[in-house]
TORPA-474311 format. One record per residue (C-alpha): residue number from 1; residue in one letter; x, y, z. Coordinates in nm, 3 decimals, padded with zeros to 5 digits. Example, Ala and Ser with C-alpha at 12.3 -4.5 7.8 and 13.67 -1.06 7.14 Angstrom:
BEGIN
 num residu      c1      c2      c3
   1      A  01.230 -00.450  00.780
   2      S  01.367 -00.106  00.714
***
This chain:
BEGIN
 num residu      c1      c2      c3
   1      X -01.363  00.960  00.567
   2      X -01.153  01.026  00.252
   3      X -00.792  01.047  00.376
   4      X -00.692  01.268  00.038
   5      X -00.695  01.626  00.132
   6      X -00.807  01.751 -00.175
   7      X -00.574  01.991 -00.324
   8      X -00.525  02.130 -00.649
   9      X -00.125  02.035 -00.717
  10      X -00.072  01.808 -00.440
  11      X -00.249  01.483 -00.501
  12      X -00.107  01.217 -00.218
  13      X -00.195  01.434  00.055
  14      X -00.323  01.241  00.334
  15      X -00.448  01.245  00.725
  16      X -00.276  00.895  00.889
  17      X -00.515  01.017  01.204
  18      X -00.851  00.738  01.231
  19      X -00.666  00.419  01.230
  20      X -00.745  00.177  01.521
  21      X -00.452 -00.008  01.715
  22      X -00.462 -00.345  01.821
  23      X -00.561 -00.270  02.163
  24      X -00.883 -00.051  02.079
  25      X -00.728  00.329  02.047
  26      X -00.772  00.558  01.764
  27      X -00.429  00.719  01.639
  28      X -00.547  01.109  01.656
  29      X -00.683  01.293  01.374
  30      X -00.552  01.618  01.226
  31      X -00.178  01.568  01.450
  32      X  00.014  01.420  01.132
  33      X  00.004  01.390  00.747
  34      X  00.197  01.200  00.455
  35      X  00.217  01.415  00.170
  36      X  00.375  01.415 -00.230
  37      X  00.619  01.732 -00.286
  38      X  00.517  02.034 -00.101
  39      X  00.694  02.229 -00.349
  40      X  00.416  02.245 -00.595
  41      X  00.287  02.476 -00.328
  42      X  00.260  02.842 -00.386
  43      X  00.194  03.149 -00.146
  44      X -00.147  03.346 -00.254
  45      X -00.326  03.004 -00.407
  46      X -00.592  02.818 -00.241
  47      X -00.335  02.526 -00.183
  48      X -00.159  02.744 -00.008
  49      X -00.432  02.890  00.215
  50      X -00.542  02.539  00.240
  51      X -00.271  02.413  00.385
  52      X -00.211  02.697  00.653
  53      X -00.554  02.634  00.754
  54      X -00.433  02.266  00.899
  55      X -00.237  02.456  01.131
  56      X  00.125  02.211  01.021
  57      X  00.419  02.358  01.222
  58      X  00.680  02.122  01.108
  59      X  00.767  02.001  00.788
  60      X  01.019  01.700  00.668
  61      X  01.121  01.672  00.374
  62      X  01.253  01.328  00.302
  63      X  01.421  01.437 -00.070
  64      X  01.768  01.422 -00.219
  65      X  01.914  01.766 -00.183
  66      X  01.952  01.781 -00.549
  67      X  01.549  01.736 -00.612
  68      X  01.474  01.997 -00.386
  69      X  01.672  02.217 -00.557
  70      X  01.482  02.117 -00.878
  71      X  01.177  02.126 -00.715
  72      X  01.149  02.378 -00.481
  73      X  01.058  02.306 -00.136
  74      X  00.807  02.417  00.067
  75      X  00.716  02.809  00.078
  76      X  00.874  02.962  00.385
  77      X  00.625  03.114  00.657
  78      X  00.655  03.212  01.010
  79      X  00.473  02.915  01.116
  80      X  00.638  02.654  00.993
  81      X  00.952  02.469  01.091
  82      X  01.166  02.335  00.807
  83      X  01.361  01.999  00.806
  84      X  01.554  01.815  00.486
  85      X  01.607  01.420  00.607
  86      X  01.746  01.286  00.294
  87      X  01.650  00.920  00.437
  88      X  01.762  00.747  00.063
  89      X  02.147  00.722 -00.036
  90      X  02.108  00.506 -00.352
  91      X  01.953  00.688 -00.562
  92      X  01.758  00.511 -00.882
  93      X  01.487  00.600 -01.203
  94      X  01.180  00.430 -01.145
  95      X  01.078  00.583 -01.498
  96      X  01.316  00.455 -01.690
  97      X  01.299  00.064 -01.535
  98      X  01.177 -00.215 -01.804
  99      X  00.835 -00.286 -01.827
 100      X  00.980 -00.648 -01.717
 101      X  01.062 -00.514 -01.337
 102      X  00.797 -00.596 -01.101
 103      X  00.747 -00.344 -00.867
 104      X  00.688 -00.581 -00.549
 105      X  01.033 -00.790 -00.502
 106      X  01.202 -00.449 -00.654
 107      X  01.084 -00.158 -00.466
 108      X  01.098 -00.364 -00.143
 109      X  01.460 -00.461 -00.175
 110      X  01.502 -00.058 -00.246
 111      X  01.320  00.021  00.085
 112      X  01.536 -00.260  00.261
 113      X  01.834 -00.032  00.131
 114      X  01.686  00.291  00.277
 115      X  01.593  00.106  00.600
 116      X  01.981  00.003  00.591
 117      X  02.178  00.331  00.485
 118      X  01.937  00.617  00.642
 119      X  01.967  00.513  01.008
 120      X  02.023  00.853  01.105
 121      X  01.795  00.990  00.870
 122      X  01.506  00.810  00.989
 123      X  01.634  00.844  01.317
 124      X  01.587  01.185  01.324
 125      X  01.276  01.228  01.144
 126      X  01.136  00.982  01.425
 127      X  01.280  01.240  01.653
 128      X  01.102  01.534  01.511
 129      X  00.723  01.313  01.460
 130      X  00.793  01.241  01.886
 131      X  00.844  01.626  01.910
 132      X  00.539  01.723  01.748
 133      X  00.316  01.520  01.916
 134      X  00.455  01.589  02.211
 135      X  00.404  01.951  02.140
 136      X  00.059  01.845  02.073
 137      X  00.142  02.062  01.723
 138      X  00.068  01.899  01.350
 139      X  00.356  01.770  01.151
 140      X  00.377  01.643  00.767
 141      X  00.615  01.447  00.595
 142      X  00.669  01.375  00.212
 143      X  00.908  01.293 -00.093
 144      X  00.849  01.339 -00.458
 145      X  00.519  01.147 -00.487
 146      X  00.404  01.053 -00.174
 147      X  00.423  00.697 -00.211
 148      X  00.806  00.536 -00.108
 149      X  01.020  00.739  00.133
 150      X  00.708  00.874  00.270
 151      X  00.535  00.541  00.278
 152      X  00.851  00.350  00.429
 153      X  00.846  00.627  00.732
 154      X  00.428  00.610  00.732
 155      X  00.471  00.228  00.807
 156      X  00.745  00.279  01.093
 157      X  00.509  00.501  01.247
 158      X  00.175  00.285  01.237
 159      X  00.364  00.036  01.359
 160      X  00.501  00.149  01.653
 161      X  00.189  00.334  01.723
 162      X  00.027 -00.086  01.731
 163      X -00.189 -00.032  01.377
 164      X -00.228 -00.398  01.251
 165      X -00.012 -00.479  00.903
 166      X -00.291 -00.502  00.721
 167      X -00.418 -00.192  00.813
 168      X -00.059 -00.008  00.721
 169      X -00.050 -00.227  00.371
 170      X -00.420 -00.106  00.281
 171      X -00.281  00.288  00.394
 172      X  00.061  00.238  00.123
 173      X -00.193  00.134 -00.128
 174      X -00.410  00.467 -00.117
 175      X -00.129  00.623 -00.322
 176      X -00.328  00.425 -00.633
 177      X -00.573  00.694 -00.649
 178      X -00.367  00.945 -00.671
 179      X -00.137  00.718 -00.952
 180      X -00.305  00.906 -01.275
 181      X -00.206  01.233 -01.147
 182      X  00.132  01.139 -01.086
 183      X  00.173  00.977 -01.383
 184      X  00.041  01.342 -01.550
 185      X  00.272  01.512 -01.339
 186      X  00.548  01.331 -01.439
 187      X  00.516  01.354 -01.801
 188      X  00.471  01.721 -01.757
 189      X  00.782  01.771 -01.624
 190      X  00.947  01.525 -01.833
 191      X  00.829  01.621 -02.242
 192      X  01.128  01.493 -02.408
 193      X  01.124  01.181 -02.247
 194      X  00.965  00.830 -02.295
 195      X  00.816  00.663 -01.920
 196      X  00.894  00.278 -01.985
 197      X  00.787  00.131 -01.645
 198      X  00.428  00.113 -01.643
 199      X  00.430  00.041 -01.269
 200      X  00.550  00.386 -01.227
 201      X  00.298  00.615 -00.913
 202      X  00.152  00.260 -00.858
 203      X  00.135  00.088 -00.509
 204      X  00.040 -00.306 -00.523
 205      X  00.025 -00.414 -00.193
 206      X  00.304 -00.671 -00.237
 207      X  00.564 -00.397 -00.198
 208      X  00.470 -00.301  00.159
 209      X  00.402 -00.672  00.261
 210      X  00.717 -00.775  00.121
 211      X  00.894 -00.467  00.307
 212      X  00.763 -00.560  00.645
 213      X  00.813 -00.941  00.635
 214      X  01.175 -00.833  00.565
 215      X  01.199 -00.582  00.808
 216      X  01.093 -00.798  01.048
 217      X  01.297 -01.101  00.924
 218      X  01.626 -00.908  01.010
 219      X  01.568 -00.697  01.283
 220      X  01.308 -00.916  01.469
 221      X  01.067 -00.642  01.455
 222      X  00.957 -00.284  01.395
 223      X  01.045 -00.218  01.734
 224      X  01.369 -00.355  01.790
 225      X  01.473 -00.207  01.460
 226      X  01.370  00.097  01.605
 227      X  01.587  00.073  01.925
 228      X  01.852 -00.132  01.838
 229      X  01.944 -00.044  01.463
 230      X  01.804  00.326  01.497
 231      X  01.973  00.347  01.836
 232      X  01.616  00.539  02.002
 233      X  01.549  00.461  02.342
 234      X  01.312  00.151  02.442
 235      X  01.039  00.460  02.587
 236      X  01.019  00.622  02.226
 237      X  00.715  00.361  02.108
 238      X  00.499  00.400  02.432
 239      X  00.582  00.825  02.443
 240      X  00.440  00.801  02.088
 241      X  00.137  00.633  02.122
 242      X  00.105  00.858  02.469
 243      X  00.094  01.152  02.205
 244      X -00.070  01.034  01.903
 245      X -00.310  00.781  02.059
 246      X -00.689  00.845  02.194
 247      X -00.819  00.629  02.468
 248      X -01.034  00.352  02.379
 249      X -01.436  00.420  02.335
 250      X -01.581  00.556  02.619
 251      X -01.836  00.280  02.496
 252      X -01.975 -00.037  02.621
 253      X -02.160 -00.328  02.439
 254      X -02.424 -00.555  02.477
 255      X -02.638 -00.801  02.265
 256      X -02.956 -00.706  02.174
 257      X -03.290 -00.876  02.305
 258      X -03.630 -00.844  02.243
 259      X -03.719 -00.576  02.483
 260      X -03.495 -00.379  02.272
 261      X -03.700 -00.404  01.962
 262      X -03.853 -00.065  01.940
 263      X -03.514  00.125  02.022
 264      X -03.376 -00.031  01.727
 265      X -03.644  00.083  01.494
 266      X -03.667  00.429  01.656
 267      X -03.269  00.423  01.602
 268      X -03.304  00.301  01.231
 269      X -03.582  00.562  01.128
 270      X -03.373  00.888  01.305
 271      X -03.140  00.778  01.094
 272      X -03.318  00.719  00.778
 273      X -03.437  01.089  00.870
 274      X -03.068  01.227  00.911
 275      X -02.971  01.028  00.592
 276      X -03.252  01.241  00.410
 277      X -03.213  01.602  00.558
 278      X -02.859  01.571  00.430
 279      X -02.980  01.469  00.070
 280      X -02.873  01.119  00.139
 281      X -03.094  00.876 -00.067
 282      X -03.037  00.541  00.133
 283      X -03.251  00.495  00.436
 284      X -03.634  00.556  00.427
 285      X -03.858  00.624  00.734
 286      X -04.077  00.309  00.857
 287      X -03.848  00.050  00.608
 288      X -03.771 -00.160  00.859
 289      X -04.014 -00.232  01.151
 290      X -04.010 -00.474  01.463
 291      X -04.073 -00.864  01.223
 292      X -03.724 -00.721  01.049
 293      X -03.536 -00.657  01.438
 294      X -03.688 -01.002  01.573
 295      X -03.531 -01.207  01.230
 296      X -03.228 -01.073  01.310
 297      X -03.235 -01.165  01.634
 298      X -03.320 -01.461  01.606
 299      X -03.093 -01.562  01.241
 300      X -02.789 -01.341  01.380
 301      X -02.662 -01.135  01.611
 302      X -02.758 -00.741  01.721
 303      X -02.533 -00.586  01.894
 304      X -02.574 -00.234  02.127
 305      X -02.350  00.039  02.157
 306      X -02.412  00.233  02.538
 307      X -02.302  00.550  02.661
 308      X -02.363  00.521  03.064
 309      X -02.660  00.380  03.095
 310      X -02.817  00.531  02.705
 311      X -02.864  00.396  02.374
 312      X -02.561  00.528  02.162
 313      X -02.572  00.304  01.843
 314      X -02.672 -00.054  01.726
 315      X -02.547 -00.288  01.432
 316      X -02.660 -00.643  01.310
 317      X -02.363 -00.906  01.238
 318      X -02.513 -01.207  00.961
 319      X -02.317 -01.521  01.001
 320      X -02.384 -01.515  00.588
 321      X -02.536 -01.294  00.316
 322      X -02.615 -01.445 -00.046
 323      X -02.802 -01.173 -00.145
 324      X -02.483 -00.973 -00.169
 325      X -02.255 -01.258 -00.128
 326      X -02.382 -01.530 -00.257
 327      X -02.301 -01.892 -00.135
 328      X -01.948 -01.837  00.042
 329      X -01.790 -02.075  00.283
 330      X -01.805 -02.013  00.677
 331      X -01.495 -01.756  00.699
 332      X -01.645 -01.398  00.702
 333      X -01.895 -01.215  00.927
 334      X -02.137 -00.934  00.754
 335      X -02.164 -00.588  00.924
 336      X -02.568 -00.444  00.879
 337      X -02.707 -00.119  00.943
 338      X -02.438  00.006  01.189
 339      X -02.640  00.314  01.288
 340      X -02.600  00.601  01.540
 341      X -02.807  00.823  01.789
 342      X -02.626  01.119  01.734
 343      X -02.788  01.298  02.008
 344      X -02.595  01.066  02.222
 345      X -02.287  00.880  02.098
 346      X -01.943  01.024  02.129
 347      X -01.747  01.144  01.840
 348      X -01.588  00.856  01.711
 349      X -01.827  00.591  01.784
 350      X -01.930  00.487  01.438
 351      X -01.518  00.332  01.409
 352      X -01.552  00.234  01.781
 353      X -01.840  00.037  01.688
 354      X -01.683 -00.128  01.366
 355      X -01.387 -00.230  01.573
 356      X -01.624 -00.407  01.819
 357      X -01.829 -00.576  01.569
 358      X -01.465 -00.673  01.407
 359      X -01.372 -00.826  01.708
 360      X -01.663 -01.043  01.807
 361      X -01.607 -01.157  01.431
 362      X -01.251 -01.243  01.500
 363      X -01.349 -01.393  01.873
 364      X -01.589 -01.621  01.651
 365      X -01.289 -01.752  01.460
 366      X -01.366 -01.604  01.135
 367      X -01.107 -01.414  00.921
 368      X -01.290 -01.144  00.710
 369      X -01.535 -00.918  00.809
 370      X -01.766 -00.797  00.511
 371      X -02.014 -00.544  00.457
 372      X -02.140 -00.361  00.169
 373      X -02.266 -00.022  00.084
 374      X -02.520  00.172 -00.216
 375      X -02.291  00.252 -00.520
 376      X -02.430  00.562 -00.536
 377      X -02.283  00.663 -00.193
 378      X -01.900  00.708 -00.228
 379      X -01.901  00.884  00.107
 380      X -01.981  00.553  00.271
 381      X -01.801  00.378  00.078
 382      X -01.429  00.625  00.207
 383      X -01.568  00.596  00.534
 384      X -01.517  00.228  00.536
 385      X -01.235  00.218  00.305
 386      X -01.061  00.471  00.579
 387      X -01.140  00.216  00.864
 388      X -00.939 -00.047  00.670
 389      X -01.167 -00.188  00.428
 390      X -01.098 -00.317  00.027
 391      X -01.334 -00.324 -00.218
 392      X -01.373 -00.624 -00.344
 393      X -01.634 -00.620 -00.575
 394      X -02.026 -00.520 -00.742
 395      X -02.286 -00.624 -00.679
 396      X -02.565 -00.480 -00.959
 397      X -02.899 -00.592 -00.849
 398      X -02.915 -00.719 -00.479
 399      X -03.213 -00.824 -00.357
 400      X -03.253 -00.663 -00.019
 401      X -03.605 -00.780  00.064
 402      X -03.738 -00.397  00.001
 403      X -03.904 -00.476 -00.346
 404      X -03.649 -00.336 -00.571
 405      X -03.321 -00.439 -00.645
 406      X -03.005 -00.229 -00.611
 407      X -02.653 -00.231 -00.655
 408      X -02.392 -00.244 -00.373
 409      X -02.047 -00.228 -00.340
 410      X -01.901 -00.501 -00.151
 411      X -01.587 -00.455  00.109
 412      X -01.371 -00.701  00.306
 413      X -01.144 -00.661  00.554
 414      X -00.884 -00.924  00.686
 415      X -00.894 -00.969  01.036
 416      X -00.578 -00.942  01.344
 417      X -00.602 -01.224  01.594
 418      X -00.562 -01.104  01.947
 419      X -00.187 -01.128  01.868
 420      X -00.200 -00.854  01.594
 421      X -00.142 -01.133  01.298
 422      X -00.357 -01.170  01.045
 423      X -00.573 -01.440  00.945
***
């Protein structure tokens, strides 16, 4: 899944629906949306057909009055509801900083300053995300670019919905892909002038990290910051997830034994055939037969997804991996051919199925979970970088036991304990 709605002006436009909670729920797809300035939209364009078509009926705008009358705002249209939340009162020029500022320590202390001054401001834009989703209606919320008053409210939101940190840090650093667009914008707008800070658009992880810790340093937590500081009432975190949250997998799991054998290659080879009837070179019929299922039982784990009392999906786990890897110490798990029946499994159960595998990694006292994925297939490679995963490296000629060589990319994720911390 590639969060980015892909837009021609707007270039920070994301879905925060797909992220899994602590506790096993999915936050809801298509229900609410960060965005960069919705004032680069215009009536008659495809943006602006684009974005009708995702059926938004409230829009906040977290902006300086002044930019939006720059800017422009968002077109008005009978469907939408319009709402200016000004949530920062110190204003500051992120262009003009020195090239000596690092963004981290500086950009967090700024979001400590919005978190302080735009109690009612956040407050209320709180207010109007619980409306929405009670409303069961789609909301989106955005700045300038997409990345700090948008990303400071994104994080309040994940958090009280349960999303681990991690998961929230990795969602504040998306905004990087969008950074050379920005950047273009910026100068666009700005021809007589020089940009000295050449963290400007970026979004290093250490700025959210350092945010949080802080948050939760003086207010104890998300939560209580929320209630006590925001003055919202102790129901407004468990109405929220009520709203925004889908119920755990319908799923169940079991290990894999040797009677199982030939579902697991009939499951493989339906979905080598999928892979190929959607022009998908990965996957090839009859690759992988029983010898390859019996290893893997015996040299790892294999894990079954069940819907009732059928076969919805399967995945191997690999206590190591130097073909990919190489020799690595005993702190990661390695995710293999997580596969589907598609006849069968529910919608969803392809990030059900990760989170299960990630938490039989975790139960086994490991920190990272790994896997990796063909270079040549970026949609893989969003679909796991959606469910929380960094790349982390190339790997140009694995040996995969298949007689040719082939690059992968290789992904990591850090790991919540049963507490929600992270390894």
């Amino acid at each position: 899944m590639n969060r980015h709605i892909l837009f021609a002006r707007l270039h920070n436009f994301r879905d925060l629906g797909g992220y899994t909670t602590a506790d096993g729920r999915t936050v809801r797809r298509s229900r609410l949306y960060r965005a960069d300035s919705l004032g680069k939209l215009t009536p008659g364009t495809r943006d602006w057909d684009l974005f009708l078509s995702l059926g938004i009926r409230t829009v906040v705008d977290l902006r300086y009055p002044w930019e939006i009358d720059a800017k422009g705002r968002v077109p008005e249209h009978p469907s939408l509801t319009y709402h200016n939340q000004s949530i920062e009162h110190r204003p500051y020029d992120q262009a003009a900083l020195p090239p000596s500022v690092a963004p981290g320590p500086y950009l967090a202390a700024r979001y400590a300053e919005v978190a302080e001054d735009g109690t009612k401001e956040i407050r209320e834009t709180l207010q109007l995300i619980g409306a929405a989703a009670e409303s069961d209606t789609p909301l989106v919320f955005h700045c300038a670019s997409g990345k700090d008053r948008t990303g400071l409210v994104a994080a309040l939101v994940l958090s009280l919905l349960g999303v681990p940190e991690q998961t929230i840090t990795d969602d504040f650093t998306l905004t990087e892909r969008a950074t050379p667009l920005l950047v273009a914008d910026w100068r666009t707008d700005n021809p007589d002038r020089e940009l000295l800070w050449p963290a400007y658009g970026t979004a290093p992880a250490e700025i959210m990290t350092r945010f949080l810790s802080g948050l939760k340093s003086r207010y104890g937590s998300v939560e209580s910051y929320v209630t006590e500081t925001l003055g919202l009432p102790p129901t407004f975190a468990s109405a929220l997830r009520t709203h925004l949250l889908e119920p755990p997998s319908p799923l169940t799991f079991r290990r894999a034994t040797e009677t199982d054998i030939p579902t697991l290659v009939r499951l493989r080879d339906e979905a080598a055939h999928w892979q190929l009837s959607q022009g998908i070179d990965q996957w090839k019929p009859g690759q992988l037969t029983e010898p390859h299922f019996r290893t893997r039982l015996t040299e790892g784990e294999v894990w079954l997804a069940l819907q009732g009392d059928q076969v919805a999906g399967a995945w191997e786990l690999w206590w190591d991996d130097p073909a990919a890897w190489g020799p690595q110490p005993p702190t990661a798990a390695y995710i293999h051919r997580l596969m589907t029946d598609r006849r069968v499994a529910p919608p969803g159960a392809g990030r059900h199925m990760l989170a299960e595998a990630e938490r039989r990694i975790a139960a086994a006292g490991r920190p990272l979970s790994r896997l990796d994925c063909l270079s040549s297939n970026p949609r893989l490679r969003e679909y796991y970088q959606a469910a929380g995963y960094t790349v982390v490296g190339e790997q140009t000629a694995k040996d995969g036991g298949l007689g040719t060589p082939y690059a992968v990319t290789l992904l990591e994720k850090r790991l919540a304990d049963s507490q929600g911390r992270t390894a």
